[in-house]
VEXTI-725773 format. One record per residue (C-alpha): residue number from 1; residue in one letter; x, y, z. Coordinates in steps of 0.02 Angstrom, whole numbers, plus 50000, padded with zeros to 5 digits. Layout:
! residues N
- NUM, a, X, Y, Z;
...
This chain:
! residues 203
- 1, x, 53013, 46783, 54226;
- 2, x, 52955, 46972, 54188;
- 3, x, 53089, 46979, 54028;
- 4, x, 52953, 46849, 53921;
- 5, x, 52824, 46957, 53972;
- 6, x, 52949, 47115, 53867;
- 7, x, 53002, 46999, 53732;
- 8, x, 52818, 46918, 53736;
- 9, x, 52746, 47109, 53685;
- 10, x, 52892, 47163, 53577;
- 11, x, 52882, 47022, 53460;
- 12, x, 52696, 47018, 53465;
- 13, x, 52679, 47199, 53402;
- 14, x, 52792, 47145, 53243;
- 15, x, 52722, 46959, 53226;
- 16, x, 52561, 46939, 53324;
- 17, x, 52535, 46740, 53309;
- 18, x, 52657, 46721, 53452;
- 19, x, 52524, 46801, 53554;
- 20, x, 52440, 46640, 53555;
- 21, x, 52563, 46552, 53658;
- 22, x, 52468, 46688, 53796;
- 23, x, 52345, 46546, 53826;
- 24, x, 52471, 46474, 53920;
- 25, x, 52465, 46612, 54042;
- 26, x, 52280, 46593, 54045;
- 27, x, 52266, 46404, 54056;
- 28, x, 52420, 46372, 54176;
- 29, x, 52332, 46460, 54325;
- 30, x, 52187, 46390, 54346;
- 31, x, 52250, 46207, 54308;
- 32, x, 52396, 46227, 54442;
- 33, x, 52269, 46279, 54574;
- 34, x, 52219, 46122, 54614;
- 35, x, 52354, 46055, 54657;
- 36, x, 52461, 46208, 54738;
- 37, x, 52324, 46367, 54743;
- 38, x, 52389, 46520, 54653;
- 39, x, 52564, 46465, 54665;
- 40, x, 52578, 46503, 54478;
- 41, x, 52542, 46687, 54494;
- 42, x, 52682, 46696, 54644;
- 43, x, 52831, 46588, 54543;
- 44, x, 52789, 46592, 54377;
- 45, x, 52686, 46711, 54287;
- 46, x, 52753, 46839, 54191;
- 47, x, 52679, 47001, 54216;
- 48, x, 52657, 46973, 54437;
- 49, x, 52850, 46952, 54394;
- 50, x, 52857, 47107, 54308;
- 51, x, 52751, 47187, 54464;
- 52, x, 52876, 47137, 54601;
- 53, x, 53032, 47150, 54526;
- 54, x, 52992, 47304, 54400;
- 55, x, 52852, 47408, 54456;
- 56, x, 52868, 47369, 54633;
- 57, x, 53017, 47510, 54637;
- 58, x, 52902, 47665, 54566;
- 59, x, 52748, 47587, 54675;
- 60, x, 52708, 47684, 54829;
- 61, x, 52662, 47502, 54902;
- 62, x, 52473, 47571, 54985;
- 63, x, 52346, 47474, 55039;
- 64, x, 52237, 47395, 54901;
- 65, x, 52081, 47486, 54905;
- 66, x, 51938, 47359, 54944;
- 67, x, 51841, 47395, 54775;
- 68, x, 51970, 47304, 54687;
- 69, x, 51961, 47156, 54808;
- 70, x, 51781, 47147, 54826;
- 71, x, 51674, 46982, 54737;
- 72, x, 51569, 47095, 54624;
- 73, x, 51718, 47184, 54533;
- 74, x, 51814, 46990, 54541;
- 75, x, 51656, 46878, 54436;
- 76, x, 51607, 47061, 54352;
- 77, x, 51805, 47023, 54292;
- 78, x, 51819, 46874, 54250;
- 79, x, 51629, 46835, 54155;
- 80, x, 51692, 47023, 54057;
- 81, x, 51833, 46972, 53996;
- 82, x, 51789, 46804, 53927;
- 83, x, 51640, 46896, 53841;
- 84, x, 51752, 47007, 53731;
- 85, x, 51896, 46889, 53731;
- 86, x, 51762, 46749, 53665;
- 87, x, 51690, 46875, 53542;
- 88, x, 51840, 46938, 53483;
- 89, x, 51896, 46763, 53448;
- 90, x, 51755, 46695, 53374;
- 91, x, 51780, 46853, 53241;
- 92, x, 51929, 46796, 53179;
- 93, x, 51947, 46609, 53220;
- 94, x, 52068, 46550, 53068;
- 95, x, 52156, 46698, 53048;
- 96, x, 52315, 46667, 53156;
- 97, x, 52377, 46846, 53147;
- 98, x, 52213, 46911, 53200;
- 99, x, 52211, 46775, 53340;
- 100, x, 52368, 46806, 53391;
- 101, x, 52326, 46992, 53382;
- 102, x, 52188, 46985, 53499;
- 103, x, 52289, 46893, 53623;
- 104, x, 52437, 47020, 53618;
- 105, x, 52309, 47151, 53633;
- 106, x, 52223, 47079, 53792;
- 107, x, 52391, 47061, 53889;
- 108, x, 52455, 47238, 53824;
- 109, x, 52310, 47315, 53900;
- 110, x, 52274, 47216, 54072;
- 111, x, 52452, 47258, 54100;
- 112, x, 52432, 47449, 54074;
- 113, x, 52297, 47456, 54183;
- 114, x, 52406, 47339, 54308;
- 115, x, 52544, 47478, 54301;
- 116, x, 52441, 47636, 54313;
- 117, x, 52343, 47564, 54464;
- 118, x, 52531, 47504, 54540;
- 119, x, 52612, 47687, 54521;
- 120, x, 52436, 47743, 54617;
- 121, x, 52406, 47618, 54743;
- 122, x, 52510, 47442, 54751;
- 123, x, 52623, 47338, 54631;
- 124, x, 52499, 47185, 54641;
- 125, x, 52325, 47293, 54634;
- 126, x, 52291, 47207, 54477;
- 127, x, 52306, 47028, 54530;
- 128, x, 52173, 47071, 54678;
- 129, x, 52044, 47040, 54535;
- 130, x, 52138, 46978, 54377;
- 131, x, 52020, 46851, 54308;
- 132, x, 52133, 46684, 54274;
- 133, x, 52196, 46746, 54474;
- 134, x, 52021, 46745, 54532;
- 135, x, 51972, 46592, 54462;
- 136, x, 52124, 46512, 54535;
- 137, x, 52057, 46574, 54688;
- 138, x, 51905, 46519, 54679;
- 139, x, 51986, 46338, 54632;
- 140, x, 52105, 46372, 54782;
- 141, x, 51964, 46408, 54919;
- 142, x, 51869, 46233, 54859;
- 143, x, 52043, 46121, 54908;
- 144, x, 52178, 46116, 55059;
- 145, x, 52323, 46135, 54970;
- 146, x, 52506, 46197, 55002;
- 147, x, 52440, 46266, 55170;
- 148, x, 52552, 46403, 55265;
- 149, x, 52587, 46343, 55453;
- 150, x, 52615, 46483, 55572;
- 151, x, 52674, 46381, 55734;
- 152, x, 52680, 46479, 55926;
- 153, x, 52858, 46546, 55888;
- 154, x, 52774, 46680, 55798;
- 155, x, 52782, 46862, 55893;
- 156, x, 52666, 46949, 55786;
- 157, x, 52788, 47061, 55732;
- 158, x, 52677, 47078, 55570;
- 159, x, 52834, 47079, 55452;
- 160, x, 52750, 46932, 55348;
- 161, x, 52599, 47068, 55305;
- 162, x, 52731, 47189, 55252;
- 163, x, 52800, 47088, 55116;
- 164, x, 52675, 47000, 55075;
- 165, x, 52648, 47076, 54889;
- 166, x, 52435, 47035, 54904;
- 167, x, 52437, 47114, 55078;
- 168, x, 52369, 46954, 55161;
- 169, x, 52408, 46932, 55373;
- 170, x, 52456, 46764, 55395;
- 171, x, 52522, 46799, 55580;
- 172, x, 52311, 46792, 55611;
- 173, x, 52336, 46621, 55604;
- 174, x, 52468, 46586, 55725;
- 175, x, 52458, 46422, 55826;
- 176, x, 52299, 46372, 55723;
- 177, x, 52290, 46185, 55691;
- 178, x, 52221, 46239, 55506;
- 179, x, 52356, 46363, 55468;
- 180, x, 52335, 46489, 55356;
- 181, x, 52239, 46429, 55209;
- 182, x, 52184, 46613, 55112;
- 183, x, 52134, 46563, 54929;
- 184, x, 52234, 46731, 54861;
- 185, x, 52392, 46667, 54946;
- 186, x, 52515, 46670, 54792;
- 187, x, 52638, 46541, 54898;
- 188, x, 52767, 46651, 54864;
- 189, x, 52864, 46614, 55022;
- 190, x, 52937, 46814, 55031;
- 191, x, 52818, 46799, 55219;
- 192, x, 52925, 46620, 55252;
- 193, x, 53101, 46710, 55213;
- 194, x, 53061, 46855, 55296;
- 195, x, 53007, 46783, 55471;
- 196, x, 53122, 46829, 55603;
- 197, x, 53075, 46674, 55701;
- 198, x, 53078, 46544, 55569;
- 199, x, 52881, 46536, 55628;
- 200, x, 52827, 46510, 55463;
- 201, x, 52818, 46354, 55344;
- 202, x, 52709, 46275, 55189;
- 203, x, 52650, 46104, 55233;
């Protein structure tokens, strides 16, 4: 999926209303978290695409530092960027090339400061506190929802950590009735492919 996120930026630079289709981005998170958590930002979304399959290869993969995890920097996020985005929109409401510039804008520059803090720390740093991610989250940790079983098999051999691309340690949950239920879990399933004892499966 990273290629839209390319095309999405080249043609928005030269014809900026297509930015507005970005609300798609924006809106698609949050409404498939009720049903499936953040399964959008693991399968779907552009620029976490663009993360794994791009910057992951230049990333020196380190831990996320806990600042960029933590609930103050997450709603300081997310009530932030709705401020200027809502500002910025109510400024030029009926102009669609100013619109669609303020769209292309936002996306250009969350996903500069997505790459700088991937080359520094990890490819998915950004989506530890992007603000449609967080309130997907917060949706997420409200529901049970495309839960990830981790039955007795498992040997906690701790190779579901290392490719899990938000760093999450679903072998903690091994033999629990519950399973693993974290609300950043992008259901991904790189943890479920990479099990060497099939231990792992969505319910």
């Amino acid at each position: 999926m990273y290629w839209l996120l390319l095309v999405f930026l080249a043609v928005g630079f030269f014809y900026p209303p297509i930015g507005l289709i970005a609300i798609i981005c924006m809106v698609a998170p949050v409404s498939v978290a009720f049903y499936k958590g953040r399964f959008w930002c693991g399968n779907f979304c552009p620029r976490g695409s663009f993360y794994d399959h791009v910057l992951a290869k230049i990333s020196p993969k380190k831990s996320i530092p806990p600042i960029f995890k933590s609930s103050g920097l997450r709603v300081f996020m997310v009530l932030f960027i709705i401020t200027v985005f809502s500002i910025q929109i109510y400024a030029t409401w009926g102009d669609l090339y100013a619109m669609g510039t303020v769209f292309v804008r936002l996306i250009l520059i969350t996903t500069l400061v997505g790459i700088i803090l991937g080359i520094f720390y990890n490819q998915r740093t950004w989506c530890a506190f992007c603000p449609m991610g967080t309130l997907a989250s917060w949706i997420s940790s409200s529901k049970k929802n495309m839960t990830l079983m981790v039955s007795d098999a498992c040997v906690k051999c701790k190779r579901c950590e290392k490719v899990c691309p938000m760093q999450l340690k679903p072998y903690t949950a091994k033999g629990k009735a519950e399973g693993f239920d974290h609300s950043d879990c992008l259901k991904c399933g790189r943890c479920v492919a990479n099990c060497p004892k099939n231990a792992l499966k969505f319910k």
